[in-house]
N, C-alpha and C positions, 0 to 999 in steps of 0.2 A: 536640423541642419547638420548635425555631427554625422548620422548614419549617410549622410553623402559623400564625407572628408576621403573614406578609402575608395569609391567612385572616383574621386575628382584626381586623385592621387597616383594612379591605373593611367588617368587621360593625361596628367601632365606629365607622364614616362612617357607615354608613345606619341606625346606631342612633341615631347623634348628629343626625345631619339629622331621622329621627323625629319624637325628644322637640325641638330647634329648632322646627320645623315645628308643635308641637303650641301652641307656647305662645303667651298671650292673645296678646302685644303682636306688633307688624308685625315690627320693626327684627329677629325673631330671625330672618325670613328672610334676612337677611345673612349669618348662621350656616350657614343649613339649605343654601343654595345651594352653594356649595362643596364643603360635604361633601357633601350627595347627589351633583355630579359626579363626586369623586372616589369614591364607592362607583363611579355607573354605569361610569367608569373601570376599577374594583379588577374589575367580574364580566366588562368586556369582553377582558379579558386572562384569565380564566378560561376564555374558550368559543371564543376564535382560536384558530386552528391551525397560523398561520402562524411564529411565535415560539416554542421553545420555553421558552425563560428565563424569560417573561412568566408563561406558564402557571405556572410554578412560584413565582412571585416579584409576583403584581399587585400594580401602584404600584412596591413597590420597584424593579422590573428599570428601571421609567422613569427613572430616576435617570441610569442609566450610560447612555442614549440622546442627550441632551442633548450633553454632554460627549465623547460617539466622533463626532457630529455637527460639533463646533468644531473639532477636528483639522482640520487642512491632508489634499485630499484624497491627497496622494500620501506623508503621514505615515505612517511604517515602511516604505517601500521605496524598494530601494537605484535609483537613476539609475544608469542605464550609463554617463551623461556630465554633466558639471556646466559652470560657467562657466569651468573652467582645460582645457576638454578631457577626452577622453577617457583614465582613468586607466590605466595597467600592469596588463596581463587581462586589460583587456575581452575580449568574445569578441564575434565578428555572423556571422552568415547571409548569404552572397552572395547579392544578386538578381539575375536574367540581365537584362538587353537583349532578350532573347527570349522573354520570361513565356507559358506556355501555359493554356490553361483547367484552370481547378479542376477533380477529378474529381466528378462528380453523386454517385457513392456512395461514402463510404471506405473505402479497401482493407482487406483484412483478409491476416491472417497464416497462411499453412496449418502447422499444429507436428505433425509427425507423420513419424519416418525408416522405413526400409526397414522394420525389424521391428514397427514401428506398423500396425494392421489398421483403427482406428478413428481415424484422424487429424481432427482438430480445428480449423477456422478461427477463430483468432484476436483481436479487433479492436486496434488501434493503442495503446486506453489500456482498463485495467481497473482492478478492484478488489483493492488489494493486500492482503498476510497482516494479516487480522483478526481475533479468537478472539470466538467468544461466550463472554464470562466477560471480559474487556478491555472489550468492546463493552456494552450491553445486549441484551435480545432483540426490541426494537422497533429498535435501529438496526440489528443485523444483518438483522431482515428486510427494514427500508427497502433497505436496499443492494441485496439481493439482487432486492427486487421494480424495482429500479432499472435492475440489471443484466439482468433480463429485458426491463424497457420497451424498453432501449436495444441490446438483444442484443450485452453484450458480457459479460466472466466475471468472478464474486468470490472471488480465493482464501479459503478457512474460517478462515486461518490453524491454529495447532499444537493449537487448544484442543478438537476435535473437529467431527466432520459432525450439527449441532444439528438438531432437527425445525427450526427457526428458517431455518434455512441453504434448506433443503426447503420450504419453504412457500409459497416467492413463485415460483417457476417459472423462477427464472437456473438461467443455467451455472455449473458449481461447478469450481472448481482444489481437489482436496482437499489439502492439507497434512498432511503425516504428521512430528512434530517426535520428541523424543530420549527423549520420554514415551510416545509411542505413542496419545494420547488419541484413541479412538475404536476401538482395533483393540489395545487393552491388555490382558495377560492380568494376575492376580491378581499377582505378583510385579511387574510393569512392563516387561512384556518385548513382543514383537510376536507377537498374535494373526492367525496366517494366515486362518486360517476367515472369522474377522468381518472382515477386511480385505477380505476378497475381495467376501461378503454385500453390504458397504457400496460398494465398487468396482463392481458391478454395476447399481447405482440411473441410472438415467438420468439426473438431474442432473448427476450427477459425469461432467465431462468431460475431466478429463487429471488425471493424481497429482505431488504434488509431494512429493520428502524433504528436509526444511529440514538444513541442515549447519551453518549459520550463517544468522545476519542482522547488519543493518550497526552497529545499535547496540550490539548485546551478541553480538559474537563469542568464543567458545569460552566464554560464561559460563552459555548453558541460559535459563532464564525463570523467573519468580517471579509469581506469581497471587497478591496479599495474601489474605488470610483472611475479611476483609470482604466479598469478590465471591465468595467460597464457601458459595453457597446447597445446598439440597437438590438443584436442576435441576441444577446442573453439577458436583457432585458426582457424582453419578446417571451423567451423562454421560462422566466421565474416571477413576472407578473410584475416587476420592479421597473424604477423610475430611471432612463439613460442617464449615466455619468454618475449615479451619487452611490455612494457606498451600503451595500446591502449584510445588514448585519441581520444573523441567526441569531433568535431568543436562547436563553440556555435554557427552556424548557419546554416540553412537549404543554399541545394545548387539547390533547384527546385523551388525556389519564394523570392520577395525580396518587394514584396507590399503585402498590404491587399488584394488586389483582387486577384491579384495571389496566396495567402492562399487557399483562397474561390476555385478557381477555380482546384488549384491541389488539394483539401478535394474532389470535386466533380472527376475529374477522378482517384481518389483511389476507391471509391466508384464506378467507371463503371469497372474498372477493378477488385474488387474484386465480381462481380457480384450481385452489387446491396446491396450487409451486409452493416447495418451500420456503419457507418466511421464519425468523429471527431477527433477532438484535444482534447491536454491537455498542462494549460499553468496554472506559477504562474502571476498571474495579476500585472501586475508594475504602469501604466498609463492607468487610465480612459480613457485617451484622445485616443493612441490606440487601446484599445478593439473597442470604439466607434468606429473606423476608420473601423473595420474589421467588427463590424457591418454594418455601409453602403455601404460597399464590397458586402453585402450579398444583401442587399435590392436592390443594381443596381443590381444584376447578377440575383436576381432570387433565387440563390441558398444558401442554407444553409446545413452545420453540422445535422448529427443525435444527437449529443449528445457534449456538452464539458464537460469535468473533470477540475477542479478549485484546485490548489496546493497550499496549503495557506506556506505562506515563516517559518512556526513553523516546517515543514517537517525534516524529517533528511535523510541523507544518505551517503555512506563512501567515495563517488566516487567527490564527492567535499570540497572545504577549509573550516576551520569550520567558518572562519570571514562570510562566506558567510547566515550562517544558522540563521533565525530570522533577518536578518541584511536588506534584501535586497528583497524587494516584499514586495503585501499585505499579513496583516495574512487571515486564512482562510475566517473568519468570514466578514471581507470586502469583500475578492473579490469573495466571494458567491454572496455580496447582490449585488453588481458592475454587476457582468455578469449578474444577473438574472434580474435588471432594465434596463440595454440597450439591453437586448434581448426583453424585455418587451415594453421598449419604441421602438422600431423600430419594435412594432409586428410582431415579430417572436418567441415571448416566448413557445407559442404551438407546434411548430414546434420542437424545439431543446429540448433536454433531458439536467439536468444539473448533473454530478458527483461530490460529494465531497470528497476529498482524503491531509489526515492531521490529525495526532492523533487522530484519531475515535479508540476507544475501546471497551466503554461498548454501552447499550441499547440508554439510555440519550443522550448521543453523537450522535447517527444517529437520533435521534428526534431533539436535536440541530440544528444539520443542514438541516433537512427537514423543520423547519422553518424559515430557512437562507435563505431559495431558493433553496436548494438542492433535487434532486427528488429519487436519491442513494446514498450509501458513500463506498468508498472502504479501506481496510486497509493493513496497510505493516507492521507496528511496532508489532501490537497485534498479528497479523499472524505467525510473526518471535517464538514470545514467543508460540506462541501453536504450533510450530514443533519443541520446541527446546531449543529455542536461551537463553544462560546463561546474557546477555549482558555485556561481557567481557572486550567488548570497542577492539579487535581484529583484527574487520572484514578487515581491509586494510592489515592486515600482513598476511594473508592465514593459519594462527595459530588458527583456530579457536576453541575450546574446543568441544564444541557440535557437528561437524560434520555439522553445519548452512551454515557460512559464508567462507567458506573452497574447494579448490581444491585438497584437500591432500588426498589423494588416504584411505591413513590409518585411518584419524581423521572423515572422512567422514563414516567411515563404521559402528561407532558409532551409526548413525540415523537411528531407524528401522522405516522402511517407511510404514509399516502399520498400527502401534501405531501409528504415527504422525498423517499419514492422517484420523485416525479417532478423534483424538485430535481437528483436523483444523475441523472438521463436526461437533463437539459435540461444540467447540465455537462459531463456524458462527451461528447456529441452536438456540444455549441459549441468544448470544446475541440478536438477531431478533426477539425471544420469548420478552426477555426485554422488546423491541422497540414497540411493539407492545401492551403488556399488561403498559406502561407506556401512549400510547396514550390511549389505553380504556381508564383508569385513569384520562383523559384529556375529553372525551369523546366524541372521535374521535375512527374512525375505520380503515379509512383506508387516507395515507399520503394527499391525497387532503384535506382533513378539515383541515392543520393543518392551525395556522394564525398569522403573526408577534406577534398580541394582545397575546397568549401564551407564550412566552418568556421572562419574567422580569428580570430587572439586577437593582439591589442597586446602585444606585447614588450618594448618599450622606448620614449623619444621618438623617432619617426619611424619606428619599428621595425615591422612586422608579417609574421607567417607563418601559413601556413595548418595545418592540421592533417595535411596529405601532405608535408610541410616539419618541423613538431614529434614527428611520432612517426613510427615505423620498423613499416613495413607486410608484412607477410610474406606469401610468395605462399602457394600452396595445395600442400604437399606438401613447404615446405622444410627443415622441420627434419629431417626422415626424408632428403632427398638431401644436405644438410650445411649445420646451422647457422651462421648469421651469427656472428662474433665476439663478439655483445652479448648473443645467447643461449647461446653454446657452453659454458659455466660449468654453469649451469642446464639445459640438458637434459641431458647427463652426467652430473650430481647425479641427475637425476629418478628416482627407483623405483618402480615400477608394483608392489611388495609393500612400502613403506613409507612413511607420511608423514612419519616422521622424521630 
């Protein structure tokens, strides 16, 4: 009944302006004026498209516009420097003396190793793990119609490969989570056949098997019951209305090698597209493990995505969030020096995905190790998203985070989607004219030695200074002291 209140609110202006308007004497047009404006008001927030919130909320949404308008503009964000200097942390981006021209197109990523037949380009920032049934179905198609405008890719996230997903003409990263949704037999176990069916579609351009994410490691996912419609029911093999939770563990492997080896037949049954993981990194000691998986078998990943534990998302506890995994920033450098020390760094593509927003940020992490970055957060705000704090009740304001038939209708998916292509497109531009800046063209120049972070008063190091860089093949001719613990722990038949 609430979502009717600013309806009803619109009809008793232009009802009251009406009868105002009707009566003998002058002076009621005092009355009628106002209120007829604010009706004209209540219907023009009914037929823009540019607001979602409006549409769902005329008059009231105007309320909170006023008021985010008198804020100071640079309220809620942190300054890198204040009037006492620059604080313990900070981090900055060297610029050369020698800046060279920005490049006219930005570069893209090739993700595809030896055993990859259909390798995949890239682009610098994409759209990270999002489920329809998290999302609504007008946001995920914005995105997707966004990531076509802008040619770059949307992961599905764990929740399945929706018609939704398919409709707007992007590139799809499918996401295959610990439920299987999409490619689920009747008990919740993994359906080859239909994996493979759906692996085939040409949309879908590389597969990914979620191990973890940053917010909710080792805890699986929880879809409340409220955003369990008939649709996505329908789609993930689950029961209307009740709350679908994700095992927090895969039920097709229980060692590193057995990783390895079921990445490798994802990859022969999706007919050779690349295929990887994506995990928040906990223990050194297991990654190593799953790297020497690789090195006995032979076989490796087209690409891993890195979830630093800063990640957010609604589908786990919040104790969970920042608590539990590495932050991005570690297990960037983690995966990319045991990928490095067990040469296989050229082989594997690395993703980063973890509050990447502006330009800076994907240069960040390309000189973390990272080779792309993807984003959820930034994304959400360019289709939409008010950040209500909501998303678990199905109430979402914007028509975002929502299965509600009415709240969702809210989101006009072609404004969005071109929303989501005008921010992928500017931030990348960023990214790009910040390395020229740097004097660097394209992501391979970039070098830990570019990354400085303030240490102390008067103190600074750069990041080929702060972290311990490992060549390509060292751990296999003889680990450094600071690894030798950890890789002789490592077990390529156990994660524990």
């Amino acid at each position: 009944m609430r979502r009717f209140l600013p309806l009803l609110l619109v009809a008793l202006c232009a009802a009251a302006a009406t009868l105002a308007a009707a009566g003998l004497s002058a002076r009621w047009w005092f009355a009628a004026g106002p209120l007829l404006a604010a009706a004209c008001l209540g219907v023009r927030d009914l037929v823009q498209r540019g607001r979602s919130v409006p549409r769902n909320y005329p008059l009231v949404a105007r309320l909170r516009y006023p008021t985010a308008r008198a804020l100071p503009e640079s309220a809620g964000r942190k300054d890198p420097a204040d009037a006492a200097g620059e604080p313990d942390g900070h981090e900055y981006l060297v610029p050369s003396l020698r800046p060279v021209e920005a490049a006219e197109e930005p570069p893209v990523v090739r993700v595809g190793g030896p055993d990859c037949s259909q390798p995949y380009d890239m682009a610098l920032l994409n759209v990270s793990a999002m489920s329809f049934g998290a999302l609504s179905s007008r946001a995920v198609l914005a995105l997707n119609r966004g990531a076509a405008l802008g040619r770059f890719a949307q992961d599905t996230g764990e929740g399945g490969l929706s018609e939704h997903h398919l409709r707007g003409g992007g590139d799809l990263v499918w996401e295959i989570g610990t439920g299987y949704f999409g490619c689920r037999t009747a008990d919740g176990g993994f359906d080859e056949r239909e994996f493979a069916d759906k692996a085939a579609l040409p949309e879908v351009k590389c597969v990914s098997l979620k191990l973890s994410q940053g917010a909710a490691p080792g805890s699986g996912a929880v879809l409340p019951g409220v955003k369990v419609g008939v649709e996505i029911a329908r789609e993930r093999k689950v029961p209307v209305g009740e709350p679908v939770v994700s095992p927090p563990v895969h039920r097709t492997f229980s060692t590193p090698r057995e990783l390895v080896l079921f990445v490798a037949r994802l990859r022969e049954l999706a007919g050779g597209k690349p295929t990887g993981f994506k995990l928040c990194v906990g223990s050194r000691r297991e990654f190593l493990a799953v790297c020497r998986a690789m090195a006995a078998e032979g076989v490796t990943p087209d690409f891993v995505v890195v979830d630093g534990s800063e990640g957010g998302t609604g589908a786990a506890p919040a104790e969970f969030s920042g608590r539990l995994g590495m932050p991005l920033t570690q297990g960037l450098i983690t995966v990319h020096n045991a990928l490095a020390g067990v040469g296989l760094r050229d082989r594997v593509r690395i993703g980063a995905s973890g509050r990447v927003a502006s330009g800076s940020d994907i240069v960040r992490r390309l000189v973390q190790g990272a080779d792309y970055t993807n984003a959820a957060r930034a994304m959400m705000l360019a289709v939409g998203c008010v950040r209500a704090g909501r998303c678990h009740t199905g109430a979402c304001p914007a028509g975002v985070a929502t299965q509600d038939p009415l709240r969702a209708r809210a989101l006009h998916v072609a404004d969005k989607a071109r929303q989501v292509r005008r921010y992928q497109r500017e931030t990348v531009r960023d990214a790009v004219r910040i390395m020229a800046a740097m004097g660097v063209r394209e992501p391979g120049g970039l070098t830990p030695a570019l990354l400085v972070r303030r240490t102390g008063p008067g103190s600074e190091r750069s990041y080929a200074e702060l972290y311990e860089w490992l060549a390509p093949g060292e751990l296999l001719a003889g680990p450094p002291a600071s690894w030798e613990a950890d890789w002789k722990a490592a077990d390529p038949d156990s994660f524990g």
